[in-house]
VEXVEXFI-402011 format. One record per residue (C-alpha): x, y, z; residue in three letters; residue number from 1. Coordinates in nm, 4 decimals. Example, Ala and Ser with C-alpha at 12.3 -4.5 7.8 and 13.67 -1.06 7.14 Angstrom:
px|py|pz|type|seq
1.2300|-0.4500|0.7800|ALA|1 $
1.3670|-0.1060|0.7140|SER|2 $
This chain:
px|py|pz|type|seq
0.0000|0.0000|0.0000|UNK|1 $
0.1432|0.3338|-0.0909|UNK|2 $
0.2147|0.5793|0.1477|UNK|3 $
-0.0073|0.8317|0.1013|UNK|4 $
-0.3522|0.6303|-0.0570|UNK|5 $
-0.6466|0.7980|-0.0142|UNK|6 $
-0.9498|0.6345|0.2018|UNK|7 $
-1.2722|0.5746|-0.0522|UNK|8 $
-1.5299|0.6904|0.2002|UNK|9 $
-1.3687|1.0470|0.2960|UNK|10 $
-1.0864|1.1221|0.1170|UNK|11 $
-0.8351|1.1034|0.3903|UNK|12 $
-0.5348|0.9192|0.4522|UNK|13 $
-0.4839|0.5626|0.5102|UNK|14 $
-0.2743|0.4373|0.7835|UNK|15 $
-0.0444|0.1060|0.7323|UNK|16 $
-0.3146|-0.1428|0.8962|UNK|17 $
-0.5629|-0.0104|0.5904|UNK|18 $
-0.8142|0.1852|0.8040|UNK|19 $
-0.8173|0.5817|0.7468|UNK|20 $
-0.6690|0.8034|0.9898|UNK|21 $
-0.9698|1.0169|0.9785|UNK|22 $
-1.2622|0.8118|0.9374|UNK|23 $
-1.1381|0.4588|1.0322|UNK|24 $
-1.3271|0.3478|0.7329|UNK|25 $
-1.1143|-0.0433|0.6314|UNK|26 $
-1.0187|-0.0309|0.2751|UNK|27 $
-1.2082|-0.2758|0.0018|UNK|28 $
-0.8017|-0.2929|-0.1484|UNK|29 $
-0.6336|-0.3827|0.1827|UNK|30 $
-0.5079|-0.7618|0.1782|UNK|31 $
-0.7519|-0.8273|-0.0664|UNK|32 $
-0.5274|-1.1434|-0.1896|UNK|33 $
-0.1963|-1.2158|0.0221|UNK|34 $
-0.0392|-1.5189|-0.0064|UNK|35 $
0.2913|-1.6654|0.2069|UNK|36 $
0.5212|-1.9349|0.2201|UNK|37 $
0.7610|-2.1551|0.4457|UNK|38 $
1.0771|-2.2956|0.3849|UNK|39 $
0.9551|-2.6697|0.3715|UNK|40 $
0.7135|-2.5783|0.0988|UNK|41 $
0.4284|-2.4926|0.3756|UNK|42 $
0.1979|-2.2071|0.2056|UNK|43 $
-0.0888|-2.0442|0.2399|UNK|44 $
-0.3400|-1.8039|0.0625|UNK|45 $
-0.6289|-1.5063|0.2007|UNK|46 $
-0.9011|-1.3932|-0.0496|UNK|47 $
-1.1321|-1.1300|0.0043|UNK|48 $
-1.3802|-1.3522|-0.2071|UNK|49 $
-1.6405|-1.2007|-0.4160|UNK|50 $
-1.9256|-1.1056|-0.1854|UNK|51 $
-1.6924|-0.9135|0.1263|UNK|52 $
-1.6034|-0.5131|0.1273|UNK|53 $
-1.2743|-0.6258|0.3548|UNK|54 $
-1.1001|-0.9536|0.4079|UNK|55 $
-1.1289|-1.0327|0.7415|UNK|56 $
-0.9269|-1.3400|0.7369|UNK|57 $
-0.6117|-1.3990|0.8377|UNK|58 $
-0.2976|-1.6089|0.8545|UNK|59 $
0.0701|-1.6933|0.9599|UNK|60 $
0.2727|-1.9625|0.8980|UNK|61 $
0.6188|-2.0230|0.9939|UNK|62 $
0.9587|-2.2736|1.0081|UNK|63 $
1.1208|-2.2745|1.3406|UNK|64 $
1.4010|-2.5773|1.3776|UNK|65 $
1.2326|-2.8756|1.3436|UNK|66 $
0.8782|-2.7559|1.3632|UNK|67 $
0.6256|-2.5773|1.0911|UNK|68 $
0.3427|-2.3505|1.2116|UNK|69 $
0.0032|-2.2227|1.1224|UNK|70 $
-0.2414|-1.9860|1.1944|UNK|71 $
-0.5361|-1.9159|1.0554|UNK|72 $
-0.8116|-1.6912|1.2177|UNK|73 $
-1.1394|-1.5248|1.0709|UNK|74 $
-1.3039|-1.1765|1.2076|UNK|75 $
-1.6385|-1.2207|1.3658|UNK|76 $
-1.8721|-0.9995|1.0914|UNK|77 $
-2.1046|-0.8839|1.3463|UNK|78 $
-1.7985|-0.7336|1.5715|UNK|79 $
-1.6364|-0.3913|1.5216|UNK|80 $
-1.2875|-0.4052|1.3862|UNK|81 $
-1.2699|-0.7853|1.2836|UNK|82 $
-1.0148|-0.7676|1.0723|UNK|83 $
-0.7821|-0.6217|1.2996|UNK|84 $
-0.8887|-0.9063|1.5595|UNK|85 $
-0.7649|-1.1882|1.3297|UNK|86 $
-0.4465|-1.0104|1.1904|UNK|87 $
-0.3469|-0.9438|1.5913|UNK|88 $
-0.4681|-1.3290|1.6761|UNK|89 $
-0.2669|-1.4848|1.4356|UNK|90 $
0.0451|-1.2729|1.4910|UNK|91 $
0.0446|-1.3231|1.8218|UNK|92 $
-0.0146|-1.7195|1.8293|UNK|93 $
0.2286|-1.7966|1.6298|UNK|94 $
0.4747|-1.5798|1.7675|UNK|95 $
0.4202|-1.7355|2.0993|UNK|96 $
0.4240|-2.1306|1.9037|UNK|97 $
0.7359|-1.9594|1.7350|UNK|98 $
0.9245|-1.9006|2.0680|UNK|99 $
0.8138|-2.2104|2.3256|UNK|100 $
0.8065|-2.5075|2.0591|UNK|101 $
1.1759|-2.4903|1.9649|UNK|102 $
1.2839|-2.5052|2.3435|UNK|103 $
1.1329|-2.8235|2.3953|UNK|104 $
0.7939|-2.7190|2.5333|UNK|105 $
0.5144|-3.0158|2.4720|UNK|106 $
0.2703|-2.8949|2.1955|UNK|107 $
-0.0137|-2.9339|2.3802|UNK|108 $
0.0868|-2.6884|2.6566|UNK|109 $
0.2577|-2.3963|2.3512|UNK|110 $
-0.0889|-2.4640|2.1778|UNK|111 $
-0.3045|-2.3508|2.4790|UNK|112 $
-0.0690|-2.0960|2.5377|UNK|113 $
-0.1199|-1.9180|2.1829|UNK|114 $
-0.4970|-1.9594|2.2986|UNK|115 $
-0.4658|-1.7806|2.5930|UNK|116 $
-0.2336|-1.5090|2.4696|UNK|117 $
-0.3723|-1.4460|2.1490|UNK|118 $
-0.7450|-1.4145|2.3627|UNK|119 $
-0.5944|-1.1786|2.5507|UNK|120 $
-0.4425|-0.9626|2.2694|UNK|121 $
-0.8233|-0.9572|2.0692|UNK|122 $
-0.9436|-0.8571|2.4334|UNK|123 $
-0.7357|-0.6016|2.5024|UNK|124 $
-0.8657|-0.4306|2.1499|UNK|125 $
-1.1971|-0.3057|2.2652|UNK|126 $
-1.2366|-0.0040|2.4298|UNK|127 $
-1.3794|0.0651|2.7316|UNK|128 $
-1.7121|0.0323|2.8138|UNK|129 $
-1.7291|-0.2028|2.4661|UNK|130 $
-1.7387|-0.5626|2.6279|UNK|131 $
-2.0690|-0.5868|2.4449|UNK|132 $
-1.9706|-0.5541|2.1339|UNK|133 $
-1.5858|-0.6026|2.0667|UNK|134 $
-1.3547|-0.6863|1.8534|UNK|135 $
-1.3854|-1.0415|1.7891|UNK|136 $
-1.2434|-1.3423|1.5702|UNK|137 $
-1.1952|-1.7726|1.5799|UNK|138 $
-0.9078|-1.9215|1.6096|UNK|139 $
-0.7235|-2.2595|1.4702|UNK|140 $
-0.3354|-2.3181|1.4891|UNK|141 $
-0.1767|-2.6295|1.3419|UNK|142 $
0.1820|-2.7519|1.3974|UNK|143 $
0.3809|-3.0258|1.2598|UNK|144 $
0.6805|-3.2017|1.3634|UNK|145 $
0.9028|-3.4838|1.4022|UNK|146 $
0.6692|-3.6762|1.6490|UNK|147 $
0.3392|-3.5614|1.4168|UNK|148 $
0.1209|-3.2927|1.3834|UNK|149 $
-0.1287|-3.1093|1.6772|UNK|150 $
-0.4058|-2.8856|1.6295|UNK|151 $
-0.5947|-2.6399|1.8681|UNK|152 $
-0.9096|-2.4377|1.7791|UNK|153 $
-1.1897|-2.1757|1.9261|UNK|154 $
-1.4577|-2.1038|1.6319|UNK|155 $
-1.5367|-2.2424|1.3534|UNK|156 $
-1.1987|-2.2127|1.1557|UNK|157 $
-1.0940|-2.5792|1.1015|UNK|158 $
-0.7691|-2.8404|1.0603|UNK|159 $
-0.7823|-3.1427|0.8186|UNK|160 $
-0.5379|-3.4208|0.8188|UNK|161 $
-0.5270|-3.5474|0.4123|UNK|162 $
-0.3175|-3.7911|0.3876|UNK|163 $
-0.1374|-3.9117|0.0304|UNK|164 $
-0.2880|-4.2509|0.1080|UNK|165 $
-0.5843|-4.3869|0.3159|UNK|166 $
-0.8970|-4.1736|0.4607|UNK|167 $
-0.8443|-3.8200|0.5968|UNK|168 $
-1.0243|-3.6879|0.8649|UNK|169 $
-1.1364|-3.3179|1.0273|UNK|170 $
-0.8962|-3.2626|1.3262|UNK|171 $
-1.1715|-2.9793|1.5296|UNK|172 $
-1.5033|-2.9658|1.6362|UNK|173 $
-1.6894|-2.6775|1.5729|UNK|174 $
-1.8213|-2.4206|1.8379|UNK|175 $
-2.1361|-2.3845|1.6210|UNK|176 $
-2.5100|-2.3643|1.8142|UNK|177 $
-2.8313|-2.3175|1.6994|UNK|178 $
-2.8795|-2.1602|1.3429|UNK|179 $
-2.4688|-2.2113|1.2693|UNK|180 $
-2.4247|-1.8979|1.5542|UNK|181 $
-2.1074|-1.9290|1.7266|UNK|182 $
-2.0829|-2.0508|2.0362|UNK|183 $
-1.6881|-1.9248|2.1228|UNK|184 $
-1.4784|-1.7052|1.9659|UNK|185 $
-1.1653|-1.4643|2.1159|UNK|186 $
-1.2904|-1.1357|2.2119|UNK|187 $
-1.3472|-0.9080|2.5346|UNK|188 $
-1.7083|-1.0270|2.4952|UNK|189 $
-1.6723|-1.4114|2.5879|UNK|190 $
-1.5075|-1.5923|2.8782|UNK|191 $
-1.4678|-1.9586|2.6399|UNK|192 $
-1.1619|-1.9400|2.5072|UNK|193 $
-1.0762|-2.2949|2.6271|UNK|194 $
-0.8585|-2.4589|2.3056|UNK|195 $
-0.9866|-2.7668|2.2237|UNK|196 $
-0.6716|-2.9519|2.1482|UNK|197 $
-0.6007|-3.2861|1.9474|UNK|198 $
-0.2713|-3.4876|1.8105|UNK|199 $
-0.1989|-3.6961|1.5396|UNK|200 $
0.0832|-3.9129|1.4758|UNK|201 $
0.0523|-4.0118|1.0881|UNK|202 $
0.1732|-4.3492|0.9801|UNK|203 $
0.1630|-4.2305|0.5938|UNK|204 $
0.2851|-3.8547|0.4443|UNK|205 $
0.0364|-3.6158|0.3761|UNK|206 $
-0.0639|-3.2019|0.4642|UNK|207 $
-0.2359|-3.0416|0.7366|UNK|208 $
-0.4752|-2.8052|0.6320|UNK|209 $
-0.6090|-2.4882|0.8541|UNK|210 $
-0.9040|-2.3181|0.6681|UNK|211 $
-1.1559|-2.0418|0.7468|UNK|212 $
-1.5969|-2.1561|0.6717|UNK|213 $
-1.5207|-1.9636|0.3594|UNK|214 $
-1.3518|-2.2909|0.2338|UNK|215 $
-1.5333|-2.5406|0.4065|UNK|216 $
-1.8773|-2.4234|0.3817|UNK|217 $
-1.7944|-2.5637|0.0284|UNK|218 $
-1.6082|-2.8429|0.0892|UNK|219 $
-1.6706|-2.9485|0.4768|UNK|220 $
-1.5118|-3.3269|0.4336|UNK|221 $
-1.1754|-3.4129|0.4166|UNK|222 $
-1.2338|-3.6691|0.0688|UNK|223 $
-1.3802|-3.3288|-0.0699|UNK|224 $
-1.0831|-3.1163|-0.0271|UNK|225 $
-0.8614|-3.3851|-0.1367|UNK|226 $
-1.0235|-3.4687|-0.4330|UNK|227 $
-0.9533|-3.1192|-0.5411|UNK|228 $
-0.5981|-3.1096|-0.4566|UNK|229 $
-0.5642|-3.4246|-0.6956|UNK|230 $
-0.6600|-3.2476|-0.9594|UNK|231 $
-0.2713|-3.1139|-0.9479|UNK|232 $
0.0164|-3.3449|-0.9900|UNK|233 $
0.1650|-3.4689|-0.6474|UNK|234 $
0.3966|-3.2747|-0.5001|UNK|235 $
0.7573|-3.4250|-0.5272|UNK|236 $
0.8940|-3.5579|-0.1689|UNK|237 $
1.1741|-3.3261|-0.2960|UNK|238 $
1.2058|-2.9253|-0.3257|UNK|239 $
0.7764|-2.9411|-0.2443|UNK|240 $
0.6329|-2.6351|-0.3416|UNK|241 $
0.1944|-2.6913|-0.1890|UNK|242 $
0.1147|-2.3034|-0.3234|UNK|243 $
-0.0132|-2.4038|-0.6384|UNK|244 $
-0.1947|-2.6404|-0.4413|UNK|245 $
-0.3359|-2.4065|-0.1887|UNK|246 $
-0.4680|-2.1789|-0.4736|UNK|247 $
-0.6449|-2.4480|-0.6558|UNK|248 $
-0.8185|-2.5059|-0.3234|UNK|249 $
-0.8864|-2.1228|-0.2756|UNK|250 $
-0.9762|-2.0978|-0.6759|UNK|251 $
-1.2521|-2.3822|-0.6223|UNK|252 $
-1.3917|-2.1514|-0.3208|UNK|253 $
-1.4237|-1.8647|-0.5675|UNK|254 $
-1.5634|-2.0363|-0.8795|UNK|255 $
-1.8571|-2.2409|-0.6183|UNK|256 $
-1.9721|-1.8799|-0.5234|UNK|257 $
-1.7362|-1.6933|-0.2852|UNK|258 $
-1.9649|-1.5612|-0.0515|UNK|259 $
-1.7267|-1.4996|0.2177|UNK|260 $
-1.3467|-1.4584|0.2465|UNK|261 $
-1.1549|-1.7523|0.2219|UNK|262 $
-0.8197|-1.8669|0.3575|UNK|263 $
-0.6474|-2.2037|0.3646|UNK|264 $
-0.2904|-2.3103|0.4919|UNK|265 $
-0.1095|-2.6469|0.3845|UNK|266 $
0.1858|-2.7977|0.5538|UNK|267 $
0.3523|-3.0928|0.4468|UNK|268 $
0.3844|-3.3778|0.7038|UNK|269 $
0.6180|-3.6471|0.6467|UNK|270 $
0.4913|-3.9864|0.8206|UNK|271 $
0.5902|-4.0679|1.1839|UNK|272 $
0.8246|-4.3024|1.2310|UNK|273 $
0.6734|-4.6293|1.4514|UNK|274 $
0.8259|-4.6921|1.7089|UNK|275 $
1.0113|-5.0533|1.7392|UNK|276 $
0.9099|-5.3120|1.8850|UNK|277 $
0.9928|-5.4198|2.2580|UNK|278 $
1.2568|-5.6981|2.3151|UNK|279 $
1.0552|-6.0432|2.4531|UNK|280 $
């Protein structure tokens, strides 16, 4: 974004997070596409979609030693500010994944620990006196190492395991009530921000995938998804490369209708080695 672009709803200036300094009016142009990559071949891509005036999505993904992490977050619509919600959420978990996996902390305990910090970031947002209607986004963060892959979500932003062989599988449950409303999200306005948290240890290679309802509403099961990412050739185990993969899956979002924004991760997961057998 240039320096100096002018806001379309008042002719002022736009700061660098895309809202005007005058008006605070979010830009239509802002992050419309972004797209990012890792240095295993981990990528991901953020559309506005065809329906949206802002994308409210957001992502991170990351390669720290041995392990590769994800982030993928989507802005409440009904709550003020949503967009700056998920681009703060998914900073801020994987920065914390990004410091405490590397030393040796157990997944499960760095996972609930981007949880709680990111929460507390979103929180920290609103104003005062605007508890009742604050910023507000979900939350799903996937990592994958040498002893498999974990996921942790609040929302309805979701993880798939789709493996190269055999029958994939969603790796959250959604916090969905009545009428698809959410039931917990991170935001000053909710005390359930309680991760639900969940491991894998694959016995075959494969990618984790983190996705906002803007892909799944279209393709909810895992056979779905990977069906379309077979419509590429396979990834090489060597020099992978999974954005051209991650586009086709962001492409099929599009052409089916793109009602909403839509962002998907992939990370490549190698399979986990068994361990041997016990001596008699």
């Amino acid at each position: 974004m240039s320096e100096n672009e002018i806001c379309v709803r008042c002719g002022g200036i736009v700061a660098p997070d895309g809202h005007c300094w005058e008006c605070g009016h979010a830009q239509p142009a802002f992050r419309s596409h972004v797209e990012v990559t890792a240095a295993d071949g981990a990528a991901g891509v953020s559309d506005r979609g065809r329906r949206r005036g802002v994308n409210a999505d957001a992502m991170a993904l990351t390669r720290c030693g041995d392990w590769t992490i994800g982030v993928v977050c989507d802005g409440v619509s009904m709550s003020p500010r949503s967009e700056r919600a998920a681009q703060v959420a998914a900073e801020v978990g994987a920065r914390v994944l990004g410091a405490r996996l590397p030393v040796g902390v157990l997944p499960e305990t760095a996972l609930r620990e981007a949880v709680a910090r990111a929460a507390q970031a979103v929180a920290a947002l609103a104003g005062p006196g605007d508890t009742d209607v604050a910023p507000a986004c979900t939350f799903v963060a996937g990592v994958a190492g040498p002893a498999g892959i974990w996921s942790a979500s609040v929302g309805d932003s979701r993880a798939y395991w789709l493996p190269d062989e055999g029958t994939g599988m969603t790796l959250t449950e959604d916090d969905i009530g009545e009428h698809d409303a959410l039931t917990a999200w991170l935001g000053a306005d909710t005390d359930d921000t309680e991760a639900r948290v969940r491991s894998y240890r694959p016995s075959v290679p494969g990618r984790l995938l983190l996705c906002t309802d803007g892909l799944w509403r279209y393709l909810p099961d895992a056979e779905g998804l990977r069906d379309v990412l077979t419509r590429l050739p396979r990834a090489s185990t060597e020099g992978i490369d999974l954005l051209p993969y991650v586009r086709e899956l962001v492409r099929y979002a599009l052409g089916a209708g793109g009602h909403d924004n839509i962002t998907a991760v992939l990370v490549p997961v190698d399979a986990t080695a068994l361990p041997a057998p016990s001596a008699p």
